[in-house]
C-alpha positions as CSV (number, residue, x, y, z in Angstrom):
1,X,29.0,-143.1,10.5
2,X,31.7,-140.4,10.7
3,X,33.7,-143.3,13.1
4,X,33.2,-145.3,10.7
5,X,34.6,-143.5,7.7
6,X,37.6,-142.6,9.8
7,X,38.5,-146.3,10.9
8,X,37.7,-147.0,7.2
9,X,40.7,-144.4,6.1
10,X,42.6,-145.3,8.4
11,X,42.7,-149.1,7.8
12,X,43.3,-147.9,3.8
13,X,46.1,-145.9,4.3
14,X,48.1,-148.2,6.7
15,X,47.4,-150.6,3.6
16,X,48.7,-148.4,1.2
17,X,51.5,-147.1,3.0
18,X,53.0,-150.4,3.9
19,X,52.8,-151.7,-0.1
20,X,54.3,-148.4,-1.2
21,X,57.2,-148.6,1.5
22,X,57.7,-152.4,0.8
23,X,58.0,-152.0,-3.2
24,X,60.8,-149.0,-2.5
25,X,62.5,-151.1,0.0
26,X,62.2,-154.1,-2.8
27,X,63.7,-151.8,-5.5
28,X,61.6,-152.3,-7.8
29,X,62.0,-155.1,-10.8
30,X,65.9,-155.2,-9.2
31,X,64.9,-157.6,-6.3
32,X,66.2,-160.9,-5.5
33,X,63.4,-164.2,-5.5
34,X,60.4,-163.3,-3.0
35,X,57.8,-166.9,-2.6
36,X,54.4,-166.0,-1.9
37,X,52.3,-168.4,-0.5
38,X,48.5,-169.0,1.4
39,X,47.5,-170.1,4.6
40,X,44.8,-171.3,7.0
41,X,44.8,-171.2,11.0
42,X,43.4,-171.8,14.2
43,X,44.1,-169.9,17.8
44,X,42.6,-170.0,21.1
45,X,43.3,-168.3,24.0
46,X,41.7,-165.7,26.7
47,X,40.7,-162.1,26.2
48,X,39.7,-158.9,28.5
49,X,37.8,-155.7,28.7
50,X,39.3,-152.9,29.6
51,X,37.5,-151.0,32.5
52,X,37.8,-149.5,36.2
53,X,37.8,-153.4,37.1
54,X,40.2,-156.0,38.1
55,X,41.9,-156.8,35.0
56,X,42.4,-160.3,35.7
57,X,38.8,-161.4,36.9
58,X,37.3,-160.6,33.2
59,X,39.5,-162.8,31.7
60,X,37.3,-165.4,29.4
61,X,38.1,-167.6,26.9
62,X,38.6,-166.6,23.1
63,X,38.6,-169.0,19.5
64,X,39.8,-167.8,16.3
65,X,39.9,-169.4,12.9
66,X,41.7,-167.3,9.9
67,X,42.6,-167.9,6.4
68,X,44.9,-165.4,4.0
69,X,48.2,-165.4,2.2
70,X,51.7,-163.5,1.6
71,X,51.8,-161.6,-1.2
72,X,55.5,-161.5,-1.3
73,X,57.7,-161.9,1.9
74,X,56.7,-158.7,3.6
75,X,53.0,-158.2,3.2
76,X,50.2,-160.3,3.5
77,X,46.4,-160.3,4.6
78,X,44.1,-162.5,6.2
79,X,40.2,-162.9,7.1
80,X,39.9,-163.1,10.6
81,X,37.2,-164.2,12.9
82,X,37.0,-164.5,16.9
83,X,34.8,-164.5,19.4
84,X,32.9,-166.5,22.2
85,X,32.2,-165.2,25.5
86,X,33.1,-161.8,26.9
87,X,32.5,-160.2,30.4
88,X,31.5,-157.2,32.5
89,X,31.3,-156.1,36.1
90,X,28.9,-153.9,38.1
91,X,31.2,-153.3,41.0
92,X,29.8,-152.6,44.7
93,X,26.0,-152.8,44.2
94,X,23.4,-153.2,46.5
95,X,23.2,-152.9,50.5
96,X,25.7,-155.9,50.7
97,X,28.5,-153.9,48.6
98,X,28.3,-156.9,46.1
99,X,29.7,-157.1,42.7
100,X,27.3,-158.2,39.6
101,X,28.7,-159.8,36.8
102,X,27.7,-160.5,33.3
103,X,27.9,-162.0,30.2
104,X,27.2,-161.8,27.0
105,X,28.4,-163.1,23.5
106,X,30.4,-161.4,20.5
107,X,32.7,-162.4,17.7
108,X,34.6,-160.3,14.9
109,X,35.3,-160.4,11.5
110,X,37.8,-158.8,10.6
111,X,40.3,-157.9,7.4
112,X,43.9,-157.9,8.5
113,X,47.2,-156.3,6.8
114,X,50.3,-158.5,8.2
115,X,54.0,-156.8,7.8
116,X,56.4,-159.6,8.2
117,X,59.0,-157.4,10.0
118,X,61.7,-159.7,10.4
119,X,62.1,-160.0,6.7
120,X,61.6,-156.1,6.1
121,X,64.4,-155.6,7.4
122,X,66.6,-158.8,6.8
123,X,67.2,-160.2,3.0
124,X,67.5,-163.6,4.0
125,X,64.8,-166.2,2.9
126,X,64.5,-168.1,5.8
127,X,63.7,-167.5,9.6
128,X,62.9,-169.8,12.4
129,X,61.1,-166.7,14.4
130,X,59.2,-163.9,12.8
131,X,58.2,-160.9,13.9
132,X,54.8,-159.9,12.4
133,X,52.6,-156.8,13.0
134,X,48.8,-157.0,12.4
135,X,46.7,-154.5,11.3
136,X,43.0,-154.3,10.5
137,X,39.4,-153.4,10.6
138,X,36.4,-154.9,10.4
139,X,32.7,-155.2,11.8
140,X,31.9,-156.9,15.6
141,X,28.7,-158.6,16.4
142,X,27.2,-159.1,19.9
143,X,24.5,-160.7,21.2
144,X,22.6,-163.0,24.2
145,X,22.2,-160.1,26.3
146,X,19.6,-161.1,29.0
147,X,21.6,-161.2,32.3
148,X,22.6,-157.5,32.2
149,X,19.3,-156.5,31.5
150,X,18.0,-158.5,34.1
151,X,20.4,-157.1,36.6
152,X,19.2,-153.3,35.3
153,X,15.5,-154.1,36.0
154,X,16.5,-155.8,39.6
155,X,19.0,-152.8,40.5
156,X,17.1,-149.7,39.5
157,X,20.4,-147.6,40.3
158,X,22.2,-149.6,37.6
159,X,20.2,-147.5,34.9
160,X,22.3,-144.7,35.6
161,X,25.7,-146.9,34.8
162,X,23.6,-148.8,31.6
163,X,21.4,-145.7,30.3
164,X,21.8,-147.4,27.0
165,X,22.4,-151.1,27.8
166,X,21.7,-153.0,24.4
167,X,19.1,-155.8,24.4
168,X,19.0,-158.4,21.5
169,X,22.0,-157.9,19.6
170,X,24.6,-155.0,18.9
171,X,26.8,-154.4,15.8
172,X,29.8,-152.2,15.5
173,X,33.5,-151.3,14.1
174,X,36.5,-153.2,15.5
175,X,39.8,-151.6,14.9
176,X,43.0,-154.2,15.4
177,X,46.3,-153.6,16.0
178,X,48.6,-156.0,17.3
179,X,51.9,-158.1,17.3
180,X,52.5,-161.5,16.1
181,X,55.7,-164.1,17.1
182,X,55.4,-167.1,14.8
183,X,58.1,-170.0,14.6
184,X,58.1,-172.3,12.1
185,X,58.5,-175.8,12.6
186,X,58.7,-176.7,9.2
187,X,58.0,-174.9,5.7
188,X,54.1,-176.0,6.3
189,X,53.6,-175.8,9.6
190,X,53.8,-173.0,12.4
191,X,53.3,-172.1,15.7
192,X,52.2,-168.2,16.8
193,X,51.6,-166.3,19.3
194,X,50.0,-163.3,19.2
195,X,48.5,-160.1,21.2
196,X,45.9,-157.8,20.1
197,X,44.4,-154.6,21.0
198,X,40.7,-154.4,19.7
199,X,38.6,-150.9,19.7
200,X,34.9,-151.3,19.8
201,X,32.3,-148.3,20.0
202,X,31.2,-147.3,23.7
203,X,28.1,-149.6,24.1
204,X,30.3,-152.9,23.6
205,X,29.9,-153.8,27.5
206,X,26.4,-152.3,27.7
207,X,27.8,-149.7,30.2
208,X,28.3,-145.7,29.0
209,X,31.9,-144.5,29.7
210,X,31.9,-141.9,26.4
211,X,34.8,-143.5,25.3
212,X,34.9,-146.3,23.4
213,X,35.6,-149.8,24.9
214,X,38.8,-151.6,24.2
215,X,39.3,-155.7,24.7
216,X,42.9,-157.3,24.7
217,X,43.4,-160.8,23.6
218,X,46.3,-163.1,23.9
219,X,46.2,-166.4,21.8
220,X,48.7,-169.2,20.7
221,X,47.5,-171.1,17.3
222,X,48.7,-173.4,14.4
223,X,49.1,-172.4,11.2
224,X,49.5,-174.4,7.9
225,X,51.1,-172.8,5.0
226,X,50.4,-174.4,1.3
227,X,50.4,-173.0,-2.4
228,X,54.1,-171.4,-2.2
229,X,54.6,-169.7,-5.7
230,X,58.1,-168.3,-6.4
231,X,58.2,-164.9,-7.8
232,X,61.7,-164.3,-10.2
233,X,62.6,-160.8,-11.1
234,X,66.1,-159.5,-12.9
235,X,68.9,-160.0,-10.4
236,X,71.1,-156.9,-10.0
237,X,73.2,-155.8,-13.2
238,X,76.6,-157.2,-13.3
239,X,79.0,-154.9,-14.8
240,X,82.7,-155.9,-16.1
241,X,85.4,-154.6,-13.3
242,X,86.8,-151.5,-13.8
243,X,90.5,-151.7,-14.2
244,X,92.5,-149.0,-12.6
245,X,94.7,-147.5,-15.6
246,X,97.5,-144.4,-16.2
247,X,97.7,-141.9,-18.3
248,X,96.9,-142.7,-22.0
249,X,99.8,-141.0,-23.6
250,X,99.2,-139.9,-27.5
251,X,100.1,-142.0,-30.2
252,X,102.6,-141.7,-33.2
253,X,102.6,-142.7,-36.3
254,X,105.0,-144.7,-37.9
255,X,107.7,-142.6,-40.0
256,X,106.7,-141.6,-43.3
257,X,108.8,-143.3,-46.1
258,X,111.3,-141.2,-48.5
259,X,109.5,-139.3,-51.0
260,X,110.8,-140.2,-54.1
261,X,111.2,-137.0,-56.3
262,X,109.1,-137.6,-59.4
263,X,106.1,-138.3,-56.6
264,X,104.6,-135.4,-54.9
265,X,105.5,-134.7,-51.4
266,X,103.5,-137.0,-49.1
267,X,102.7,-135.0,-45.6
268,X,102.9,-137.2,-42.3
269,X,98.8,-137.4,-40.9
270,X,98.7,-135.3,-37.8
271,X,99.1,-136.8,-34.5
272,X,95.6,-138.4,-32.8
273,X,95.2,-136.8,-29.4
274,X,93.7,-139.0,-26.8
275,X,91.6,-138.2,-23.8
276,X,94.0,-139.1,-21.2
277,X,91.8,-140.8,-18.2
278,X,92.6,-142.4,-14.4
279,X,90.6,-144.5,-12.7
280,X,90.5,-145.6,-9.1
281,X,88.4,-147.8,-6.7
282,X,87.6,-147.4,-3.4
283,X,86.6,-150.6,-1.6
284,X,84.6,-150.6,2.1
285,X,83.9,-152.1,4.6
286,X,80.4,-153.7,5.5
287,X,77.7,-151.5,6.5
288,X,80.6,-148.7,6.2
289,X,81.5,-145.6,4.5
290,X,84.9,-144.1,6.3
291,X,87.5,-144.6,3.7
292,X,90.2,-146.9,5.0
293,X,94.4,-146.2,5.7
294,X,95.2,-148.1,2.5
295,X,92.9,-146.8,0.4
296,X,93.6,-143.2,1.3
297,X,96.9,-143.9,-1.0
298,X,94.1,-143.9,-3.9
299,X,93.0,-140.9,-3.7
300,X,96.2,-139.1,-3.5
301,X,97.1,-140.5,-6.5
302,X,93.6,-139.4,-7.9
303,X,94.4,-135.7,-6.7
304,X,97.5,-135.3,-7.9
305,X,96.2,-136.6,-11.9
306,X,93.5,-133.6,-11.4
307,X,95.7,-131.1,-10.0
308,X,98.4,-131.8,-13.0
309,X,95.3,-131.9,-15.4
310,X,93.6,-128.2,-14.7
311,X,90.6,-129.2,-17.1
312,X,89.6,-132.9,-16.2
313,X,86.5,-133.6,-14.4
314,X,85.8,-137.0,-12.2
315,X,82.7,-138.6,-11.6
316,X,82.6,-140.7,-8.5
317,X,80.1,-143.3,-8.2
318,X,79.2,-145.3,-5.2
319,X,77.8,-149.1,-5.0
320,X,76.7,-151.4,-2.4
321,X,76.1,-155.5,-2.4
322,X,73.0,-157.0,-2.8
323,X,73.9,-160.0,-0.5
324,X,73.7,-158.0,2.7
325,X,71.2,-155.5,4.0
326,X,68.3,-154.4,2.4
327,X,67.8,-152.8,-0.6
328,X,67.1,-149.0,1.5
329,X,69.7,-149.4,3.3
330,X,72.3,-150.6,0.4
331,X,71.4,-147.2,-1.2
332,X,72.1,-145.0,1.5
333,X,75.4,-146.7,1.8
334,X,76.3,-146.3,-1.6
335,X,75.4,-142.7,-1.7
336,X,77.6,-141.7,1.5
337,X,80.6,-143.9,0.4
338,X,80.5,-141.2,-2.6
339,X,80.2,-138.1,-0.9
340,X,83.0,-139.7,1.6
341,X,85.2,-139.9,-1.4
342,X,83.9,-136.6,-2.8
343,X,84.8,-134.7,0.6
344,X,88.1,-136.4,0.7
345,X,89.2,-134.9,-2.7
346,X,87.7,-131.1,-2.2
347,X,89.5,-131.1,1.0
348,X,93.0,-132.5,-0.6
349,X,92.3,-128.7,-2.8
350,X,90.6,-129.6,-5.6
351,X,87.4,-127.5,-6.6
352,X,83.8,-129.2,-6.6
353,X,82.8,-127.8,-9.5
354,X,85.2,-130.9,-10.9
355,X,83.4,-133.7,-9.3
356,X,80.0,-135.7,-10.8
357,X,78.7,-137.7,-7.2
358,X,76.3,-140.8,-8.4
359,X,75.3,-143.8,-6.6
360,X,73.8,-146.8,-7.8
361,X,73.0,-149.0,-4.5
362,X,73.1,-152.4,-4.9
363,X,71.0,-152.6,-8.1
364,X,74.4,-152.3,-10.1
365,X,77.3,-154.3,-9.0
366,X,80.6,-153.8,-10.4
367,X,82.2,-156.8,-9.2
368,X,79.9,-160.5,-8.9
369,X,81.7,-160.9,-5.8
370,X,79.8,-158.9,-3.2
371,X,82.6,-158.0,-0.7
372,X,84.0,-156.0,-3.8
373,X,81.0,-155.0,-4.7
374,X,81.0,-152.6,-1.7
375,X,82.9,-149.7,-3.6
376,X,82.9,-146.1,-5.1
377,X,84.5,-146.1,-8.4
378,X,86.0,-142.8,-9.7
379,X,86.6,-141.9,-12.9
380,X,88.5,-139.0,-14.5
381,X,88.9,-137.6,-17.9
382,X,90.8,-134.8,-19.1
383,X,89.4,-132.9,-22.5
């Protein structure tokens, strides 16, 4: 029971842990159009227990039928069941050095998480090959037993290998983990392949090891996809371009008219002072954040407004766009292509006390054109 509980935790947490990380990389509500969809499928193939035998002469033949869906692009899950015939070895037994082989019968059932991890890390809507890891646990069920015992009662030594050789049927956990290549041939249909790595308790293969026993299976399928279901959320916020601008210098007001002299004297309204503000953008390269030869010229300009304007602070915010990369990825951009900026001004001599560093990612784009998109704006403003 305790290996149970632990498998049990285990399978919950990789859950968890994979929607939690998929909804950050997704930003949020600020995610482009994700389709979710369902699917059945069908894989055969050959599968192997590992033990101190021959690999290769255990192979036997494997059938799986599944059925599941996509929640978004990323995750989905699926009910998965497999099975047919597997195999074990006695090696060396007897006077004549022989080796006795068995069989026996299982299948699984089994609750899978699938990470697409092609599109986990690409933005793109479409891929001919996908990468996809499986996940899972779920409960294996053995049975048809009878030539192992009967080898035990013939082969008295044999006891000693099979103290606790199972007779009618066996149940137990099976623990997944595994890596699927599927390509689609159209948006419906699809071919996989796909490798697994199953954990079953110690008594699996009748024979005591105190470890538990582990089968590998290898399996190529189709797959048909149906009930695709777009999912719209709020594109990324497109702001208005800021325009780089000088100095606002103060405003007069028009001369005051003669006074006439049986009218009191008319005073001229005080001069409106203006914040006097500078702005400047800073425009990247993909997937970069060193600040190019000809936008250096920028920020010397920027530098030499807050070193002739002792009491203006600049705020320097850094964006990404959302047509490239991923959304994780856009914000770590963003947030060194401001502290590149920021670095670049403290070490021209002004103090850090006089810089604000933001960054937005690429859930706010200043400019609807991505390439511009990729850009940390500053802005300063004297009292």
């Amino acid at each position: 029971m305790k290996k149970l509980f632990f498998i049990c935790s285990l399978a919950i947490a990789l859950v968890a842990g994979s929607l939690l990380s998929t909804a950050k990389a997704q930003g949020g509500s600020d995610v482009k159009e994700r389709e979710s969809h369902y699917f059945v499928g069908v894989q055969g193939g050959v599968s192997s227990t590992l033990t101190n035998y021959n690999l290769l002469k255990l192979l036997q033949p494997v059938g799986s039928v599944y059925v599941g869906g996509y929640y978004n692009s990323v995750v989905g899950g699926r009910l998965h069941v497999s099975g047919l015939d597997s195999k074990g070895v006695f090696p060396s037994v007897g006077e004549d050095k022989k080796d006795l082989k068995y069989k026996f019968k299982y299948y699984n059932a089994n609750v899978d998480l699938l990470v697409n991890l092609t599109n986990l890390v690409s933005q793109k809507k479409e891929h001919f090959l996908n990468l996809v890891f499986v996940g899972g646990v779920g409960l294996n069920y053995s049975w048809h037993n009878n030539e192992v015992n009967c080898l035990i009662n013939e082969y008295r030594r044999l006891r000693n290998l099979a103290p606790e050789a199972w007779t009618k049927h066996r149940y137990s956990h099976n623990l997944r983990a595994g890596l699927q290549l599927e390509a689609n041939l159209s948006k419906r249909l699809a071919f996989n392949i796909e490798v697994d790595a199953n954990n079953t308790d110690d008594r699996f293969n009748s024979k005591k090891s105190n470890s538990d026993d582990w089968r590998l299976t290898a399996q190529a399928g189709l797959v048909y996809k149906f009930g695709f279901k777009k999912h719209t959320y709020p594109s990324p916020r497109v702001v208005a371009p800021v325009v780089p601008v000088t100095e606002n210098k103060t405003v007069e007001t028009a001369p005051v008219a003669p006074v006439v002299k049986e009218k009191p004297e008319v005073k001229p309204a005080p001069k409106p002072v203006m914040p006097m503000v500078a702005t400047e953008n800073i425009f990247f390269a993909i997937s970069k954040w060193e600040i190019r030869k000809e936008e250096a010229v920028k920020i010397e300009r920027m530098v030499e407004f807050l070193k002739s304007h002792p009491e203006a602070k600049a705020t320097i915010t850094g964006h990404a766009d959302a047509g490239t990369g991923n959304h994780v990825l856009n914000a770590r951009y963003a947030e060194r292509r401001a502290q590149s900026v920021a670095k670049a001004i403290i070490d021209a001599g002004i103090d850090a006390s006089r810089l604000i560093v933001t960054s937005e990612g690429d859930k706010v784009m200043p400019y609807g054109d991505n390439p511009q998109s990729r850009v940390a704006i500053i802005v300063a403003q004297d009292k």
